[in-house]
Backbone as ProteinMPNN parsed JSONL, in Angstrom:
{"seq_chain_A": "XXXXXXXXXXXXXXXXXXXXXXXXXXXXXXXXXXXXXXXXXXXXXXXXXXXXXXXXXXXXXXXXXXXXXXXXXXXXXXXXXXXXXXXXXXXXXXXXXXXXXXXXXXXXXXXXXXXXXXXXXXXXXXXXXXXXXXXXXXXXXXXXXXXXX", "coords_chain_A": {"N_chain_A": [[28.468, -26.689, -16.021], [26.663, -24.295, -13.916], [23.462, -23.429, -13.164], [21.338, -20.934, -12.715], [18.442, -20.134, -11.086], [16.108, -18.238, -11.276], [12.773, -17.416, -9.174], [10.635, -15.539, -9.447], [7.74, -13.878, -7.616], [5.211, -11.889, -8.689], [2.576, -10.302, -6.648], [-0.452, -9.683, -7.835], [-3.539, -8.075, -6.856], [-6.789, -7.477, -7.259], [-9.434, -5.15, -7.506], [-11.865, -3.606, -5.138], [-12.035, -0.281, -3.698], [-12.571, 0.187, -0.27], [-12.312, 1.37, 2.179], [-11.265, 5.092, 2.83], [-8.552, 5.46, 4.366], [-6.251, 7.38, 5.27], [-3.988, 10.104, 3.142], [-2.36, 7.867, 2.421], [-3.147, 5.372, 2.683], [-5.866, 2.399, 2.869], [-8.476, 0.391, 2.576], [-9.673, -2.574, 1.148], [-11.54, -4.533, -0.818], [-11.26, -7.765, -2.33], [-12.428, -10.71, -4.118], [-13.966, -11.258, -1.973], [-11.988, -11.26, 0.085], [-10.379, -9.026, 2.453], [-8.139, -6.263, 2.19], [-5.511, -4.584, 4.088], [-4.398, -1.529, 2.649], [-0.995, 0.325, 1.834], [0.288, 2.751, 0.592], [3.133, 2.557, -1.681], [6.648, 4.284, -1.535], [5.348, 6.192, -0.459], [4.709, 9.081, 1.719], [2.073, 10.431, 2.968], [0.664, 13.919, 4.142], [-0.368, 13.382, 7.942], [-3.695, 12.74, 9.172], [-4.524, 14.916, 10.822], [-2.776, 16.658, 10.702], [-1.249, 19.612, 8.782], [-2.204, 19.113, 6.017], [-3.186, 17.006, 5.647], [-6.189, 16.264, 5.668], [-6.629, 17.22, 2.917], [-5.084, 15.702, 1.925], [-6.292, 12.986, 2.129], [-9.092, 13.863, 0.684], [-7.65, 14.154, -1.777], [-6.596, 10.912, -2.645], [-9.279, 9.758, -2.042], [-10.413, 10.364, -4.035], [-9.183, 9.551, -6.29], [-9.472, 6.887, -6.29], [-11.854, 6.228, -5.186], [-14.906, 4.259, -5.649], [-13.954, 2.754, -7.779], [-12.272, 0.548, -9.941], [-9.603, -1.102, -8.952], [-5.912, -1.854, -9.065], [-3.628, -3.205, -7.466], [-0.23, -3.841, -7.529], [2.046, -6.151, -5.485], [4.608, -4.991, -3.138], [5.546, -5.572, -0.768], [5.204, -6.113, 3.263], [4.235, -4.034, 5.786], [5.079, -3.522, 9.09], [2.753, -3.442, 10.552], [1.383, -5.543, 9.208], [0.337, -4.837, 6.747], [-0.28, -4.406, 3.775], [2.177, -3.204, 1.328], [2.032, -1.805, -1.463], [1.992, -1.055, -5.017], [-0.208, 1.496, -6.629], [-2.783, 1.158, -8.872], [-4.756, 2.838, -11.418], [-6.952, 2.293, -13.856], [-4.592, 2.259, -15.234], [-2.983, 4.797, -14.331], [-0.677, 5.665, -12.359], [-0.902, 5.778, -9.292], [0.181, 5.979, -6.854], [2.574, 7.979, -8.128], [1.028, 9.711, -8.815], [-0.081, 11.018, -6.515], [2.052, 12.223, -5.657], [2.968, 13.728, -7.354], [0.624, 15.462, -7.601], [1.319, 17.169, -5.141], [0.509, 15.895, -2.825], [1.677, 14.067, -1.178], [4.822, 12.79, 0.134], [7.82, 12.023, -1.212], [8.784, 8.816, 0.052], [11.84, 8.49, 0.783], [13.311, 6.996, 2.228], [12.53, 4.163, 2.066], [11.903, 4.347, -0.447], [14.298, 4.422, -2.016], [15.239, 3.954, -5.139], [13.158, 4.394, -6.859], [13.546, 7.071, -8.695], [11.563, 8.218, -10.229], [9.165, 8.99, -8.506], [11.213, 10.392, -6.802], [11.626, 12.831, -8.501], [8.843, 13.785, -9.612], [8.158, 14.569, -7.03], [10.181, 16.842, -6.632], [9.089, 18.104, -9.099], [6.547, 19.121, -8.16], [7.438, 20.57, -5.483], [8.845, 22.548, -7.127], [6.592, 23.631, -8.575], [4.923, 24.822, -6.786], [3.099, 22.88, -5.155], [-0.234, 21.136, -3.628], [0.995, 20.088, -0.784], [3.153, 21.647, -0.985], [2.552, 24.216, -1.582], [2.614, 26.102, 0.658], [5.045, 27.46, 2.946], [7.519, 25.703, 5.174], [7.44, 23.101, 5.139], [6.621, 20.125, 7.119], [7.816, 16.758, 7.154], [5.729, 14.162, 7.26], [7.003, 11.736, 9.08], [8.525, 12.749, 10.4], [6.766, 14.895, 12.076], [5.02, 12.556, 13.117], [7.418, 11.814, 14.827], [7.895, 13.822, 16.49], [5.024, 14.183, 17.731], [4.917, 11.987, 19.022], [6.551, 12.176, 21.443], [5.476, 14.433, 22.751], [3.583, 12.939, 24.194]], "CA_chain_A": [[27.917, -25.357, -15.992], [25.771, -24.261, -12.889], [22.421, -22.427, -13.826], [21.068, -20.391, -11.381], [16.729, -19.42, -11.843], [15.115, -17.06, -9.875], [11.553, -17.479, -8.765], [9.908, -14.115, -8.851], [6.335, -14.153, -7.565], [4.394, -10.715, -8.744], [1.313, -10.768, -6.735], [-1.617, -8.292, -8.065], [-4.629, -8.162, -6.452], [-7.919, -6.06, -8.488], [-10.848, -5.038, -6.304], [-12.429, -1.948, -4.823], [-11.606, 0.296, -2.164], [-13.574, -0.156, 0.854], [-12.633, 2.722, 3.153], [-9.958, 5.248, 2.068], [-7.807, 6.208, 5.926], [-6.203, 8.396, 4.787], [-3.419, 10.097, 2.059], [-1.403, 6.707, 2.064], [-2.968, 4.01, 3.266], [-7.019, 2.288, 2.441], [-8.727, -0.963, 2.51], [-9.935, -2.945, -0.212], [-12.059, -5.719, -1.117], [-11.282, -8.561, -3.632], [-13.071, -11.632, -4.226], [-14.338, -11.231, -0.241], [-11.119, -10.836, 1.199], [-10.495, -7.768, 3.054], [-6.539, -6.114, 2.369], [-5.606, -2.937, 4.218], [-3.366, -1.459, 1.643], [-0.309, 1.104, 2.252], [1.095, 2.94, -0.462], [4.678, 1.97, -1.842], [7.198, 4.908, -1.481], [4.941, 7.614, -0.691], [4.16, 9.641, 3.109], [1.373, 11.505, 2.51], [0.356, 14.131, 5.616], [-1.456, 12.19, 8.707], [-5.026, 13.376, 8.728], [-4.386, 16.451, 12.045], [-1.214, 17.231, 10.467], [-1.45, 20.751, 7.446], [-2.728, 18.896, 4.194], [-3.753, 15.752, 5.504], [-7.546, 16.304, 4.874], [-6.548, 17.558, 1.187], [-4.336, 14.543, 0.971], [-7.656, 11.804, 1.86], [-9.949, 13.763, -0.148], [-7.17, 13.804, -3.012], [-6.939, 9.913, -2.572], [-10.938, 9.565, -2.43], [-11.152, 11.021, -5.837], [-8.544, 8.672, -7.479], [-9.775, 5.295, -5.937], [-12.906, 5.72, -4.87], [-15.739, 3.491, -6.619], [-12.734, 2.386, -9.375], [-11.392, -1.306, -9.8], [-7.819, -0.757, -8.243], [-5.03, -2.996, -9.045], [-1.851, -3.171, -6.488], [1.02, -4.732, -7.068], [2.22, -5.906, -3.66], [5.874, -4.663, -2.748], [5.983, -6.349, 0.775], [4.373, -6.219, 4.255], [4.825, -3.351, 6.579], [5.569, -4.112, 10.297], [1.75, -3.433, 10.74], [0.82, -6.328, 8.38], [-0.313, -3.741, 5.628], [0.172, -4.987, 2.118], [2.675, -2.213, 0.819], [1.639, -2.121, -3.317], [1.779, 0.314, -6.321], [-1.725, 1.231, -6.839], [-2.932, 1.617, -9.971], [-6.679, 2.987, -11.492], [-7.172, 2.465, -15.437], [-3.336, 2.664, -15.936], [-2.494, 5.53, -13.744], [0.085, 5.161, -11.151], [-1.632, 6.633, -8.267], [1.09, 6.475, -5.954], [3.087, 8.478, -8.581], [-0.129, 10.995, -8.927], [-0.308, 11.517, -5.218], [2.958, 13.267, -5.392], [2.803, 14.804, -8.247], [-0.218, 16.71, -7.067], [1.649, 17.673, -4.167], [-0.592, 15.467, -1.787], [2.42, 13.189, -0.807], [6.407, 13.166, -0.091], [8.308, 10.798, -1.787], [9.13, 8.321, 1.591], [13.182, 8.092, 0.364], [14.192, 5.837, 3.419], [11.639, 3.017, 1.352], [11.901, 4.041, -1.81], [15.695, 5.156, -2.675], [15.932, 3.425, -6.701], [12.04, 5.12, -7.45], [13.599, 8.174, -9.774], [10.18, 8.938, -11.208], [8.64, 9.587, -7.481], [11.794, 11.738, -6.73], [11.312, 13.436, -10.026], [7.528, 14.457, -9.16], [8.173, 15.383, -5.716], [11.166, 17.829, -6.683], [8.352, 19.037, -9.953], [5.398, 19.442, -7.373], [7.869, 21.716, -4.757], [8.879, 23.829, -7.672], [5.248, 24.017, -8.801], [3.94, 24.699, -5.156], [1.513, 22.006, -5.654], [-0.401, 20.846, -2.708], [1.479, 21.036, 0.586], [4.565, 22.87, -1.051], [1.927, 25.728, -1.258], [3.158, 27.284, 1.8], [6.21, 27.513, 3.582], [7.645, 25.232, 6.89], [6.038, 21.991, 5.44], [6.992, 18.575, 8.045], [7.259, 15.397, 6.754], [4.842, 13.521, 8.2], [7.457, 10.987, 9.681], [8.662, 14.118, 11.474], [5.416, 15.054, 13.054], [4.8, 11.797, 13.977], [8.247, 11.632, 15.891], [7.204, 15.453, 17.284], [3.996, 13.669, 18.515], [4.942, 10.784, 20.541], [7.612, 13.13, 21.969], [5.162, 15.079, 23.577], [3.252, 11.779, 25.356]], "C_chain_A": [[26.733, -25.338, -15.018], [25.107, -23.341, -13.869], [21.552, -22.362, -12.74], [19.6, -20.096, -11.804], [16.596, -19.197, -10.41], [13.519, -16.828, -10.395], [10.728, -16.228, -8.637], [8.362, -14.223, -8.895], [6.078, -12.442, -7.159], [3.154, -10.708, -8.28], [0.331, -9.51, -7.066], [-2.781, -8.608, -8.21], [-5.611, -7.028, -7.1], [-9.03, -6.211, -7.42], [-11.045, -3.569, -6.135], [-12.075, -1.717, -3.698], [-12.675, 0.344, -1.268], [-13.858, 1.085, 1.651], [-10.968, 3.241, 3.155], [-9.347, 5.867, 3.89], [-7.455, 7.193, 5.976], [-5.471, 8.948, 3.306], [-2.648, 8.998, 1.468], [-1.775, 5.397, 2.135], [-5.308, 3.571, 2.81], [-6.903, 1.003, 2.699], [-9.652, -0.996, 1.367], [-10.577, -4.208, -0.074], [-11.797, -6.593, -2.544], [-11.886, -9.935, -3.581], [-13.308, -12.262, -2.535], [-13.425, -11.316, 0.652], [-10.644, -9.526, 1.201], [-9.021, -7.377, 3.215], [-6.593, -4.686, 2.697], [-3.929, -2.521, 3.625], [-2.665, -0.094, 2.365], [0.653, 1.571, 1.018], [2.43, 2.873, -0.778], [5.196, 3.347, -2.225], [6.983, 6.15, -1.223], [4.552, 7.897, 1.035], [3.07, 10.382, 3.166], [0.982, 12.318, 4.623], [-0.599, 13.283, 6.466], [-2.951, 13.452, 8.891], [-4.886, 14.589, 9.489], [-3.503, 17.025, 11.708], [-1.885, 18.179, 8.848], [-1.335, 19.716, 6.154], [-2.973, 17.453, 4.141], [-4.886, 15.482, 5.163], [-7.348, 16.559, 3.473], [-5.789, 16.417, 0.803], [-5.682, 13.172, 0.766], [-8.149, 12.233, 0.848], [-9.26, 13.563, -1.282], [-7.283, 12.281, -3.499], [-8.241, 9.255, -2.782], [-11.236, 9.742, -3.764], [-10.406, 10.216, -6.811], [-8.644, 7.751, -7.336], [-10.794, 5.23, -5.847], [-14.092, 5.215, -6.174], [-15.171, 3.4, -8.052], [-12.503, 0.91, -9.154], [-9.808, -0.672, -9.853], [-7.037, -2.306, -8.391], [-3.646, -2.657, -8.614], [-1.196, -4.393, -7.045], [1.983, -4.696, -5.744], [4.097, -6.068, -3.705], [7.066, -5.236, -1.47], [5.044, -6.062, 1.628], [5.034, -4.985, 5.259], [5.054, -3.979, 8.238], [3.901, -4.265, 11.22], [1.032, -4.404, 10.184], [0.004, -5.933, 7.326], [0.247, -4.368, 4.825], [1.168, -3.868, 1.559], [2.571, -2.303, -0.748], [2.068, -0.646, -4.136], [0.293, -0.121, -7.092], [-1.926, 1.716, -8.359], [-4.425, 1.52, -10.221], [-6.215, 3.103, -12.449], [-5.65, 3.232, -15.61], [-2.51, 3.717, -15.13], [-2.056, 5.369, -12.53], [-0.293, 6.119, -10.136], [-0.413, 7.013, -7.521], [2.021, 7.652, -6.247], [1.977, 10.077, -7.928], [-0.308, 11.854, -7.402], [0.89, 12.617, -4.955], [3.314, 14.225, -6.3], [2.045, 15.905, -8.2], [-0.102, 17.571, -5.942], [1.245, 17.318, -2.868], [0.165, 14.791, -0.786], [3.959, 13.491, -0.895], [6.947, 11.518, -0.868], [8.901, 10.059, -0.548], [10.499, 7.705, 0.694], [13.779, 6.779, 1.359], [13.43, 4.494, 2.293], [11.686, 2.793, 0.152], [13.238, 4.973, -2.907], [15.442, 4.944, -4.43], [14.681, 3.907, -7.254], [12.479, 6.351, -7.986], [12.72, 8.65, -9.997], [9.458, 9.663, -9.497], [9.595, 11.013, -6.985], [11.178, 12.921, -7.472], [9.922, 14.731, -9.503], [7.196, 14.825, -8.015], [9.35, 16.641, -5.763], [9.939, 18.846, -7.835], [7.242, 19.73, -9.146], [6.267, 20.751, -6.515], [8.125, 22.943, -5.945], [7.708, 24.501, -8.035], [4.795, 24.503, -7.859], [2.987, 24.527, -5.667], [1.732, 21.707, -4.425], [0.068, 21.528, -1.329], [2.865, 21.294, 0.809], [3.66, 23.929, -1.0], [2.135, 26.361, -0.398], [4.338, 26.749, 2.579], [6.791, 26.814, 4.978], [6.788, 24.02, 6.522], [7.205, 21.213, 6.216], [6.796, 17.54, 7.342], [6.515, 14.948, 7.497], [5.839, 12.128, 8.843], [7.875, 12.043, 10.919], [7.904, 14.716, 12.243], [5.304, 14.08, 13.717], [5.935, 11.422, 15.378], [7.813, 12.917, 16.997], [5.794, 15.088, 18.009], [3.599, 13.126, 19.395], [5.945, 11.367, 21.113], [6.61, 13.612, 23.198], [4.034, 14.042, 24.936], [3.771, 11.482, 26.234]], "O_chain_A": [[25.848, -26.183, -15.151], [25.564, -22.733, -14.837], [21.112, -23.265, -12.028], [19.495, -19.776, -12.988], [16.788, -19.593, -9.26], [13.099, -16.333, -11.441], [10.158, -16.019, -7.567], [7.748, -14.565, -9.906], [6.397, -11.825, -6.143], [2.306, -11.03, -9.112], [0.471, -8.435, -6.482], [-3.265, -9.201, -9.175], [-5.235, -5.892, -7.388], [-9.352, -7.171, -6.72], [-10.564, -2.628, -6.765], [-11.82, -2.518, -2.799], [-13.787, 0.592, -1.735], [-14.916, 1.686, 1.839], [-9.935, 2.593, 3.318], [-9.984, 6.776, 4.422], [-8.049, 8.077, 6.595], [-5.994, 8.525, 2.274], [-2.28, 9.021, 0.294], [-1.082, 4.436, 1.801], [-5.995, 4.545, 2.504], [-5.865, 0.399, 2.969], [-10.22, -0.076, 0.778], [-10.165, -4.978, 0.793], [-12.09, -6.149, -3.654], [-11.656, -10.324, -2.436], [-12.945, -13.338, -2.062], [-13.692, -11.43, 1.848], [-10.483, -8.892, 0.158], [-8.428, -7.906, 4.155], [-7.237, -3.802, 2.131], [-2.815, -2.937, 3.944], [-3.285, 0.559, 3.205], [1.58, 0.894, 0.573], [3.074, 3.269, 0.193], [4.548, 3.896, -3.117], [7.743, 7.09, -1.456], [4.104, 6.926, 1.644], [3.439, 11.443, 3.67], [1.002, 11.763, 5.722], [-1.474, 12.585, 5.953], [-2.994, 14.671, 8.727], [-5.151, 15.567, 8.79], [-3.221, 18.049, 12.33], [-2.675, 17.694, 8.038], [-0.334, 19.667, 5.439], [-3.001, 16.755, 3.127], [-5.014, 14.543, 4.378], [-8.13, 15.92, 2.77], [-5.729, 16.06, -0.374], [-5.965, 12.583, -0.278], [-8.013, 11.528, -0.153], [-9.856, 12.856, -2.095], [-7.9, 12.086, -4.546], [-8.363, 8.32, -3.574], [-12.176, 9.302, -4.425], [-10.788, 10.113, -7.976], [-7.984, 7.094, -8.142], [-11.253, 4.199, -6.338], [-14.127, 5.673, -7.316], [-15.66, 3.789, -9.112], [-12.618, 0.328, -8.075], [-9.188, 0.02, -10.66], [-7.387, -3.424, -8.014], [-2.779, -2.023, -9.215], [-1.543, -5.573, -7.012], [2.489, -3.737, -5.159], [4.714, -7.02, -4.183], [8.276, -5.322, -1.258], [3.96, -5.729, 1.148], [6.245, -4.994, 5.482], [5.202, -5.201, 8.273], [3.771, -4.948, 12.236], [-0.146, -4.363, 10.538], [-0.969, -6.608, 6.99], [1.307, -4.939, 5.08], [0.29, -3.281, 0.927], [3.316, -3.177, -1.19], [2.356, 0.481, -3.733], [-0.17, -1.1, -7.679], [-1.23, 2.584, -8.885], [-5.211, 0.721, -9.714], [-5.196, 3.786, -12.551], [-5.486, 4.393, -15.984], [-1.291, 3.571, -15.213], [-2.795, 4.991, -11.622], [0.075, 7.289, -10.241], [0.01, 8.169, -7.517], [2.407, 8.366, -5.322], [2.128, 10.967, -7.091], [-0.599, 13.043, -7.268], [0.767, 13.62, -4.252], [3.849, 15.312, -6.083], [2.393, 17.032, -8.555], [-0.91, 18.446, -5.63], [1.446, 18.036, -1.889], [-0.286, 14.739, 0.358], [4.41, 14.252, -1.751], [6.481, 10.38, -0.933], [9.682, 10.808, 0.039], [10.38, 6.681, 0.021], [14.548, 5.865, 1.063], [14.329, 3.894, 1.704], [11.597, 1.714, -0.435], [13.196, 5.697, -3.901], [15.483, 6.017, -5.031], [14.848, 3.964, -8.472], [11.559, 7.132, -7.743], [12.849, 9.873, -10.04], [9.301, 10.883, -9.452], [9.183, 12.161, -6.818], [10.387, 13.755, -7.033], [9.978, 15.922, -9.196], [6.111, 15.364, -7.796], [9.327, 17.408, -4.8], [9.804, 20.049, -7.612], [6.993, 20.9, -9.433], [5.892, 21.894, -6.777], [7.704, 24.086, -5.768], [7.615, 25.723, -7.914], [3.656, 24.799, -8.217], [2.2, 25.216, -6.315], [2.815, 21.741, -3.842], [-0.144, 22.638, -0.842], [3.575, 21.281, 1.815], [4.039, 24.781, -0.196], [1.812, 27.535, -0.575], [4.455, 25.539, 2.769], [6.487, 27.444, 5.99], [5.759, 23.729, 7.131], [8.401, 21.474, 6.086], [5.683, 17.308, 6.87], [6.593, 15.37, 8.651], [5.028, 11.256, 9.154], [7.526, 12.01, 12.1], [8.422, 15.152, 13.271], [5.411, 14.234, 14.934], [5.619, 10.974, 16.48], [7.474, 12.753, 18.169], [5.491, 15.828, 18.945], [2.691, 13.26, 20.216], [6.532, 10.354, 21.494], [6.818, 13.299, 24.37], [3.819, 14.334, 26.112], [3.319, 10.584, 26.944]]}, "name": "protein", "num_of_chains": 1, "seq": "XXXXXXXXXXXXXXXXXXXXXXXXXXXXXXXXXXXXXXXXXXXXXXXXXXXXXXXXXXXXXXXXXXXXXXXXXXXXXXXXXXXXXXXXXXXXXXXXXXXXXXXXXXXXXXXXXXXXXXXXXXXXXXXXXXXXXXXXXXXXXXXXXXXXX"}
């Protein structure tokens, strides 16, 4: 009889946020090393793009001066930590789209149900930046951006 074990290494890092970028993405300090974190399944608008300032300050208000604990998901192509952030229990990344601050990023995070979920409850709610009509993903802007370079 073969017996197969699988190695799963959960890593979760606790520390404070350093400096929030913007709706998706922050750096963090933990025992003096410096991680620039990227939220797991979520796009939130880029800061020049309609509801990107409302998406930082939303972000500012649920991390800032908190002990934050990510669980890390993988590495983006930028060397960003990709995690699920969490403050005193609350799944931020969830919260970001629930408040309408963030899209659920489907290409990344197909088998996340609960992010769908609260990005389909937020558009019916017009929360955030369903509040008005003609929103862009922000992957879509950014292609509409370097287009025009």
């Amino acid at each position: 009889m073969m017996r197969l074990f699988v190695n799963i290494l959960i890593l979760i890092i606790i520390g404070q946020a350093v400096r929030i970028k913007d709706g998706d993405s922050f750096l963090m300090q933990s025992k003096g090393v410096r991680y620039e974190i990227r939220l797991y399944g979520i796009d939130a608008p880029e800061y020049k793009q309609p509801g990107g300032k409302n998406a930082l300050n939303a972000l500012i208000k649920l991390i800032k001066n908190k002990t934050i604990k990510v669980e890390k998901k993988g590495t983006d192509r930028y060397r960003r930590l990709i995690g699920k952030v969490y403050v005193d229990g609350t799944y931020i990344n969830l919260e970001m789209i629930k408040r309408g601050q963030a899209h659920w990023y489907k290409k990344y995070a197909k088998k996340d149900k609960d992010l769908q979920s609260a990005e389909a409850e937020a558009q019916k709610a017009k929360r955030g930046i369903w509040s008005k009509p003609g929103v862009i993903k922000p992957s879509e802007w950014r292609k509409k951006k370097h287009n025009k370079k």
